[in-house]
C-alpha positions in Angstrom: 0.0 0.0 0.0 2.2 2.9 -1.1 0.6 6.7 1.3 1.2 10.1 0.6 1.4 12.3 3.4 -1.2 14.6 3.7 0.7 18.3 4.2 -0.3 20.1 7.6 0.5 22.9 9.4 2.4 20.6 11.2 5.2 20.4 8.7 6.3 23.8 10.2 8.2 21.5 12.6 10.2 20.0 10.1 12.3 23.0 9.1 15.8 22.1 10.8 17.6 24.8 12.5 21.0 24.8 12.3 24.4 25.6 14.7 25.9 29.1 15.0 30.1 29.1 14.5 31.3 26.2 16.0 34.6 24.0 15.5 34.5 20.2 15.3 37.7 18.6 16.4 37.8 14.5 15.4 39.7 12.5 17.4 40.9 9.5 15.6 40.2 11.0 12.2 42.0 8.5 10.0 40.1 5.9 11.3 37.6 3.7 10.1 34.6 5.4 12.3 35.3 8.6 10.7 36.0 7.8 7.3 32.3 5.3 6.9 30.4 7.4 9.2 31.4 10.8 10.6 33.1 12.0 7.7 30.3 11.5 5.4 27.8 12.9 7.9 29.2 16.1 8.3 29.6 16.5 4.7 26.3 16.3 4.1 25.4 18.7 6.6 27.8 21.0 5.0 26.5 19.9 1.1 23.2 19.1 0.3 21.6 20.1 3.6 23.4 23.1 4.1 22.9 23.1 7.7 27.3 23.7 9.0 27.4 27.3 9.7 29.4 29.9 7.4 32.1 29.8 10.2 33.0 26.5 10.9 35.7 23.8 10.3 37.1 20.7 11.3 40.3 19.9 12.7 41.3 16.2 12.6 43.7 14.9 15.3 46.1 11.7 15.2 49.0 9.8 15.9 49.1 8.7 12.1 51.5 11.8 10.2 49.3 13.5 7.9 49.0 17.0 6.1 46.3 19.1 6.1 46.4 18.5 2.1 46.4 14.6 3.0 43.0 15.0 5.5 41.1 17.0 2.7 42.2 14.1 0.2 40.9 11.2 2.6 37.9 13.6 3.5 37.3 13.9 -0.8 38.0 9.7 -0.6 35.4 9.0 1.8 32.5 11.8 0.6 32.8 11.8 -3.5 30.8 14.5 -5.2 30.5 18.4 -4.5 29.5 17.5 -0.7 32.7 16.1 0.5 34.6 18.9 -1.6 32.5 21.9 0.7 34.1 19.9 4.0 37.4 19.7 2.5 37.8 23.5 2.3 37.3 23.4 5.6 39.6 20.8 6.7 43.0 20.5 8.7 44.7 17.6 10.5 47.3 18.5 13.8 49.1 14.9 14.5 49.7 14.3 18.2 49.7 11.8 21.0 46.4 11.4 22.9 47.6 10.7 26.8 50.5 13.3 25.9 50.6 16.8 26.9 52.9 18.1 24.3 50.4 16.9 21.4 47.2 18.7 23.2 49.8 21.9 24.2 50.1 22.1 20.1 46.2 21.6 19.4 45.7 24.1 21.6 47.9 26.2 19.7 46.2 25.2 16.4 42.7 25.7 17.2 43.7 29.5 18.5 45.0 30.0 15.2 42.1 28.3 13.2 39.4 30.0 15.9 40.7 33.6 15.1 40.8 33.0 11.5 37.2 31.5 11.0 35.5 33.2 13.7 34.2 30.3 15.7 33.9 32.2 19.0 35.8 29.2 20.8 32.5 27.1 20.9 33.8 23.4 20.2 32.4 20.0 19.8 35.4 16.9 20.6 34.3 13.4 19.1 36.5 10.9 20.4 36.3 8.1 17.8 38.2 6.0 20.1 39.2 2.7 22.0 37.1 3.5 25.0 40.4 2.7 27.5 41.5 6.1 25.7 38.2 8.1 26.8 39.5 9.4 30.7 42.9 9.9 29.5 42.0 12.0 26.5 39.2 13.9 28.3 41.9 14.6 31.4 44.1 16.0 29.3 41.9 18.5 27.0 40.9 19.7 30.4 44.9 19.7 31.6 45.1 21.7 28.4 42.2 24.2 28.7 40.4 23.3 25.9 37.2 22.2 27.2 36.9 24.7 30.3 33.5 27.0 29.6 31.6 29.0 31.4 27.9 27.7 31.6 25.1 30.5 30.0 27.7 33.1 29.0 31.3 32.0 27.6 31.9 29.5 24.8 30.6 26.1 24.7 32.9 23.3 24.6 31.4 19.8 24.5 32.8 15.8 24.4 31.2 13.0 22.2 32.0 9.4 23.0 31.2 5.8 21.7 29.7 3.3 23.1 31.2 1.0 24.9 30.8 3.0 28.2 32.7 0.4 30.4 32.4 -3.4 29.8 30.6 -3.8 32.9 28.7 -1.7 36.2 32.1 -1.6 37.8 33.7 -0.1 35.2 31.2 1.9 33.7 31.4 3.7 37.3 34.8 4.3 37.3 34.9 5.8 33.2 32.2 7.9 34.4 33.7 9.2 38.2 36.9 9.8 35.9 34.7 12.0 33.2 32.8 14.1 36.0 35.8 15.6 37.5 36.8 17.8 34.4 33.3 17.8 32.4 29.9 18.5 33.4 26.9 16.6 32.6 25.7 19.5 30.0 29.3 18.9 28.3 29.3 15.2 28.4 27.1 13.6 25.1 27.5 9.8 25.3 26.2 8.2 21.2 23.8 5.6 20.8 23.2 5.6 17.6 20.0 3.6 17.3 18.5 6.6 18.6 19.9 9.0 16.1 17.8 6.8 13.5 14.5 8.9 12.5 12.6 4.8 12.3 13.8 4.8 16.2 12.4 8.3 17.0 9.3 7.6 15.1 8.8 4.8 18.1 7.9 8.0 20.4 5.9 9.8 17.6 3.7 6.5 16.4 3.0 6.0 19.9 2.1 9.5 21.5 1.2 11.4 18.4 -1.9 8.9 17.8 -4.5 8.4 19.7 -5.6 5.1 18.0 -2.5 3.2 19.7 -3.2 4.5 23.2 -5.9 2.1 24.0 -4.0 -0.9 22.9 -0.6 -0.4 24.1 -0.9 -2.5 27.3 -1.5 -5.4 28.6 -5.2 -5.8 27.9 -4.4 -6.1 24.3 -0.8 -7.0 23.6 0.0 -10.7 23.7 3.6 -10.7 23.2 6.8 -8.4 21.7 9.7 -9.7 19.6 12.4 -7.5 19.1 15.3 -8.7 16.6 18.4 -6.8 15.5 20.4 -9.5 13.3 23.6 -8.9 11.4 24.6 -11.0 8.2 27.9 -10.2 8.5 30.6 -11.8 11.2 33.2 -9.9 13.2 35.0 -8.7 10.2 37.8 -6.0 10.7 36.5 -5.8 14.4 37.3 -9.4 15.5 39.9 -7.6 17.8 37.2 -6.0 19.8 34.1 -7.6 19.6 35.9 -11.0 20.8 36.6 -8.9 24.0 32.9 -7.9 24.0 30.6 -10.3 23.0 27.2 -9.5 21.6 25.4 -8.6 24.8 27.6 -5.9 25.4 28.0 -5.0 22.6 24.3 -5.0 21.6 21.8 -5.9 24.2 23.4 -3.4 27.1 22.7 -0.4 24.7 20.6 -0.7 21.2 18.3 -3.5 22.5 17.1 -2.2 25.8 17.1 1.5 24.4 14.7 0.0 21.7 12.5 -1.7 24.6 12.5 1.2 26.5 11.0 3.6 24.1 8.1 0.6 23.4 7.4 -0.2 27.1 8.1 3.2 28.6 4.8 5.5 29.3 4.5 8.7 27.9 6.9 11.4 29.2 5.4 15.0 29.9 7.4 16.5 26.9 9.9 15.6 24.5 13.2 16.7 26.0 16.1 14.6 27.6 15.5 15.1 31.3 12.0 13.9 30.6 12.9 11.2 28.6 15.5 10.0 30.3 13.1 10.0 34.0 10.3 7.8 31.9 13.7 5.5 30.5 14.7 5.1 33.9 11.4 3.9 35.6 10.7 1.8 32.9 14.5 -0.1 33.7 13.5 -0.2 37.2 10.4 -2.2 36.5 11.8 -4.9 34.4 12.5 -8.2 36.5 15.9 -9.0 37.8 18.0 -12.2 36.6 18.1 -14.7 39.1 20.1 -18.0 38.3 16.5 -19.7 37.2 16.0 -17.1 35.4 19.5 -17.0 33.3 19.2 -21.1 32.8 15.1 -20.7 31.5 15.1 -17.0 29.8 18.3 -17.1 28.2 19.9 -18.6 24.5 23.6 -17.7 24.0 25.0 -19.2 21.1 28.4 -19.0 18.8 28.3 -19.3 14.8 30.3 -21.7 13.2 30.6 -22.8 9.5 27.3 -23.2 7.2 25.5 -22.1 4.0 26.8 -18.2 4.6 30.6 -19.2 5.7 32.7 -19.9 7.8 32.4 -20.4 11.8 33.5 -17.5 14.1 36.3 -19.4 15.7 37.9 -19.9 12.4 37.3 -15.9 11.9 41.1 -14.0 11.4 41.8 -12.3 14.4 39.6 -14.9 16.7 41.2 -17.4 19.0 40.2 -20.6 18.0 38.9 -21.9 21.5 37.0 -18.5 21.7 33.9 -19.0 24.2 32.3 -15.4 23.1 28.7 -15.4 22.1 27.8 -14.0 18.8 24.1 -14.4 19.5 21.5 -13.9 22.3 18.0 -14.4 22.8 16.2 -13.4 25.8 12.5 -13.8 27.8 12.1 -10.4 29.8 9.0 -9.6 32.1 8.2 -5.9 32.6 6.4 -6.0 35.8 4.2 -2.5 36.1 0.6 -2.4 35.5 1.2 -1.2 32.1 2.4 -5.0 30.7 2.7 -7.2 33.4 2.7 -10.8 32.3 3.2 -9.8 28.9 6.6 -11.5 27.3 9.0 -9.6 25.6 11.5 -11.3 23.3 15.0 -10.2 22.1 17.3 -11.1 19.8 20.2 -10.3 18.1 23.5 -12.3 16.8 25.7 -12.0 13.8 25.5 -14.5 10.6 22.0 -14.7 10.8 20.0 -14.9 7.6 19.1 -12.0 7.0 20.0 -8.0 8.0 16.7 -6.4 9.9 16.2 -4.8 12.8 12.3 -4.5 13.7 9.7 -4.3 16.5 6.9 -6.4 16.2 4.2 -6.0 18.8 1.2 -9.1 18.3 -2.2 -8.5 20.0 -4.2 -11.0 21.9 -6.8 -12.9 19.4 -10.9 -11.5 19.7 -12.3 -12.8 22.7 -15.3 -14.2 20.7 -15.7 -15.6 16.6 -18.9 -14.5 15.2 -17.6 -16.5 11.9 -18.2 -20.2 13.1 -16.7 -22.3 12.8 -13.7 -20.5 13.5 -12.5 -19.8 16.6 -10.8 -16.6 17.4 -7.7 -18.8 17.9 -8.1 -19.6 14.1 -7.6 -16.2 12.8 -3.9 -14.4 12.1 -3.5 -12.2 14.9 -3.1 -8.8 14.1 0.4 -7.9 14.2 2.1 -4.1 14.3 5.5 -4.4 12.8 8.2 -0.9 13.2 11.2 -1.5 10.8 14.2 -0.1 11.7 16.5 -1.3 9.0 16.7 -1.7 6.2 13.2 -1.2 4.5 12.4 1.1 6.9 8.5 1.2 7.7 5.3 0.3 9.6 3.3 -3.1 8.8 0.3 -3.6 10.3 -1.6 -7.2 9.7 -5.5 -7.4 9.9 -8.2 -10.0 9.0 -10.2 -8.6 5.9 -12.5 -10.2 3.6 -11.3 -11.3 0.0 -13.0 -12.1 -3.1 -15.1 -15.0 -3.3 -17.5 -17.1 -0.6 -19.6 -15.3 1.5 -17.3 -16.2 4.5 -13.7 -16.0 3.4 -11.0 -14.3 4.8 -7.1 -13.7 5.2 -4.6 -11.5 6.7 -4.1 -8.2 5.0 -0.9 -6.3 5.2 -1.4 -2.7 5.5 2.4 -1.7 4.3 3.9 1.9 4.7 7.4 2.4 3.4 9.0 5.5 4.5 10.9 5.1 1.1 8.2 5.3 -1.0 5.8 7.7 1.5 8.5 10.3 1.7 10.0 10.0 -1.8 13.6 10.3 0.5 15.6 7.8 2.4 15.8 8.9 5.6 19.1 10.3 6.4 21.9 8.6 8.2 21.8 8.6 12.2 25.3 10.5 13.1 23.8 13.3 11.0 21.3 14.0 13.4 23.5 12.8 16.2 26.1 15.3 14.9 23.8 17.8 14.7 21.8 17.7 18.0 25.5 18.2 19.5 26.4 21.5 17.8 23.0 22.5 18.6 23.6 21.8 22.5 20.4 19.1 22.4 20.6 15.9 24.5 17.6 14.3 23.8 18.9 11.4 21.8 22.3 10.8 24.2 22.3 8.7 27.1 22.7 10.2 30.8 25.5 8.4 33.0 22.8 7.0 35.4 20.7 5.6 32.1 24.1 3.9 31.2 24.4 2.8 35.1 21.5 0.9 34.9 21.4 -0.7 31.8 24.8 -2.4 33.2 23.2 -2.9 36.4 20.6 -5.2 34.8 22.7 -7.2 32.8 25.5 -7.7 35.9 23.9 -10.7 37.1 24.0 -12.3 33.8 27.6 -11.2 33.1 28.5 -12.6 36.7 26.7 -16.0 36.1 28.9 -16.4 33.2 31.9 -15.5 34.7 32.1 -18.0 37.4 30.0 -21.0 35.7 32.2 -20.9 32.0 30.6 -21.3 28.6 29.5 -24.9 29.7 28.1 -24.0 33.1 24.6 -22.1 33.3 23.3 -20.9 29.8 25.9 -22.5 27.8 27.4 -21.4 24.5 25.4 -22.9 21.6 26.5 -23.1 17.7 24.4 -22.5 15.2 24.9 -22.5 11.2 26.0 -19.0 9.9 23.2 -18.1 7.6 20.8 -19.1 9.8 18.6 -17.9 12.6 20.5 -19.1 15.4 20.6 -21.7 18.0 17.6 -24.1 18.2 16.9 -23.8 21.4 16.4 -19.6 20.7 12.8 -21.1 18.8 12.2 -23.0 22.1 12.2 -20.4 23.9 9.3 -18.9 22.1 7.7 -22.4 21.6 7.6 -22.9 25.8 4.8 -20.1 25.5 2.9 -21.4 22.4 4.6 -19.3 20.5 7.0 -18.4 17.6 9.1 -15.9 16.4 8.1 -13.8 13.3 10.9 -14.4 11.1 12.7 -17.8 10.6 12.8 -20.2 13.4 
């Protein structure tokens, strides 16, 4: 079913505002972060958009020697066209250590120079596309150095972007962020997810609380279940490094999964800023129900890939000890016990070498409590089934029972398809774009808070501690499963305990 959007008054909204002068300086800018994501994004802000201020620029910085003429060449590699030539008039590069004083002593020294000639007014935005061990250390010593030291309402802003991971687990995660709060403020501090730079994610909030029709449904009453899936084709890659340090659950489930089940379960926030998104986020994280032991054994799939129809198996991956007990995959049964959904399951999943790249939230309501059409019963009729897509088609799907041609009593599910694609006539634009954006522009909306990072890890500790001390063959042990497929058998069990199964694949 291909919609047009009607035009309202309420498209007034959608004319983006952008920064005043600003500097970006990119941390690790000949890396491979900044050259698939960050790079492009801010050319597009400064091309087609047109949404960089007249003053700006962008200083790389970097232990790899490289000219300013060499940046602009890798900044013209990564963005082809007229967009990535408008950043690269704007580019420099300043090599340096990044736990050594000398090398921020000399970027100090550079951006003086670059902030007099352009006429930023000192207001600057540091994205530290870094190993997260690097984050303190780097932070300590722009402070050391000066560089981020503003004065709230009336001096120059100066603000600090990092990547997830934020700590591999609640002990950690405590000491990065004690470390961060002695030389930056909260207001400073923007920690990237970027799920939630992605408009499909942000439409979660505007589906839900922008039309009335959903209210009624969006509990309990009428939900049955939830499955949310984010699966990868692709293995470790390039990354095999890091993610065999990590494992899927932090890499995924800590952040991008239960952000994603926060914005479905949470209830409606008063307005649409951060602190009143992040208060609903954090209520709705207090009400989900804690791992026990039981719970890790009966709740929980972790699995590991190993060779099938899409290649070969992780342990076999360059770069991945071959008696590696990482998981690549995880499926869990969570419980979010308010009056809102309690008893109502919620499945997650996500795991690399699947069969196919989605990621998608599909909420299936309860059946009619009576059939008028005997002899069916209700349990005889497709549930009706609303489907968010993510990635990559991004859309809405919503499943209903509708008559079709023929016999007097004849039906089938219907799929009432909306592609943003086709809708909008645009793709919607890549997340670090807003991400990018939002920080020039001072708005923390879509960035997580150190307490909303706190408690993510504090829900997943138990799990991460059951693992520890039990090994991959104690409780919840490591299962294979064929890359190129949908994981681990026992991930369909889990669903199939209920009655249930999941929506795509096994």
């Amino acid at each position: 079913m291909q919609v047009t959007p009607r035009i309202t008054t309420t498209d007034l909204l959608c004319l983006e505002r952008g920064p005043g002068p600003c500097a970006a300086i990119l941390f690790g800018a000949s890396g491979d972060l900044a050259r698939r994501k960050l790079l492009p994004a801010l050319a597009a802000l400064a091309g087609e958009r047109r949404l960089l201020p007249e003053h700006f620029f962008l200083l790389g910085y970097g232990r790899t020697p490289l000219t300013d003429a060499d940046f602009a060449r890798q900044v013209t590699e990564a963005c082809p066209g007229a967009a990535g030539q408008a950043l690269a008039g704007r580019c420099f590069y300043q090599t340096g250590g990044y736990d050594d004083a000398a090398g921020h002593a000399a970027l100090a020294a550079r951006l003086a120079e670059l902030e007099l000639r352009f006429g930023t007014g000192g207001n600057r935005a540091f994205y530290l596309a870094l190993p997260p061990e690097l984050y303190a250390p780097v932070c300590e010593r722009l402070a050391a150095a000066g560089l981020t030291t503003a004065t709230p309402a009336t001096g120059p802003w100066r603000r600090v972007v990092v990547e997830k991971p934020f700590g591999r687990d609640l002990r950690t995660a405590d000491e990065l962020d004690q470390r961060l709060a002695r030389v930056l403020r909260p207001e400073q501090l923007y920690r990237i997810d970027h799920y939630l730079g992605k408009d499909t994610v942000q439409n979660i909030l505007m589906l839900r609380f922008a039309n009335r029709v959903f209210a009624p449904i969006w509990n309990r009453d009428s939900i049955d279940h939830v499955q949310i899936t984010v699966a990868e084709e692709v293995g470790v890659g390039h990354r095999a490094g890091y993610f065999d340090a990590t494992g899927v659950l932090r890499d995924m489930c800590q952040n991008h999964l239960l952000q994603l089940l926060a914005l479905v379960a949470m209830d409606a926030p008063p307005r649409f800023d951060a602190a009143a998104l992040e208060a609903e986020k954090l209520r709705l994280l207090d009400t989900l129900r804690p791992w026990t032991p039981a719970r890790i054994a009966a709740d929980l799939v972790r699995g590991q890939y190993g060779a099938g129809p899409a290649g070969a198996g992780y342990c076999t991956e360059p770069g991945v000890p071959a008696d590696s007990a990482t998981e690549t995959y995880l499926a869990a049964r969570l419980f979010v016990d308010d009056w809102r959904w309690a008893g109502v399951p919620f499945y997650l999943r996500t795991g690399k070498r699947l069969a196919k790249r989605v990621t998608e939230i599909a909420l299936t309501l309860k059946p009619v409590p009576h059939s008028i059409f005997a002899p069916l019963n209700p349990e005889d009729l497709a549930p009706n089934v609303l489907v968010m897509r993510v990635q990559p088609d991004e859309g809405i799907e919503l499943t209903i029972q509708a008559k079709r041609p023929g016999p007097k009593l004849c039906m089938s599910a219907m799929n009432l398809d909306v592609s943003y694609r086709e809708a909008f006539k645009a793709d919607p634009p890549d997340a670090y774009q807003r991400l990018l954006l939002d920080v020039m522009l001072g708005d923390q909306t879509l960035f997580l808070s150190g307490e909303l990072v706190r408690r993510s890890w504090q829900f997943w500790q138990p799990v991460l501690d059951a693992w520890a001390a039990a090994g991959a063959d104690g409780i919840c042990p490591l299962q294979p499963y064929p890359a190129g497929s949908w994981g681990p058998p026992a991930a369909a069990r889990l669903l199939a305990d209920d009655g249930r199964r999941w929506r795509l694949g096994a």
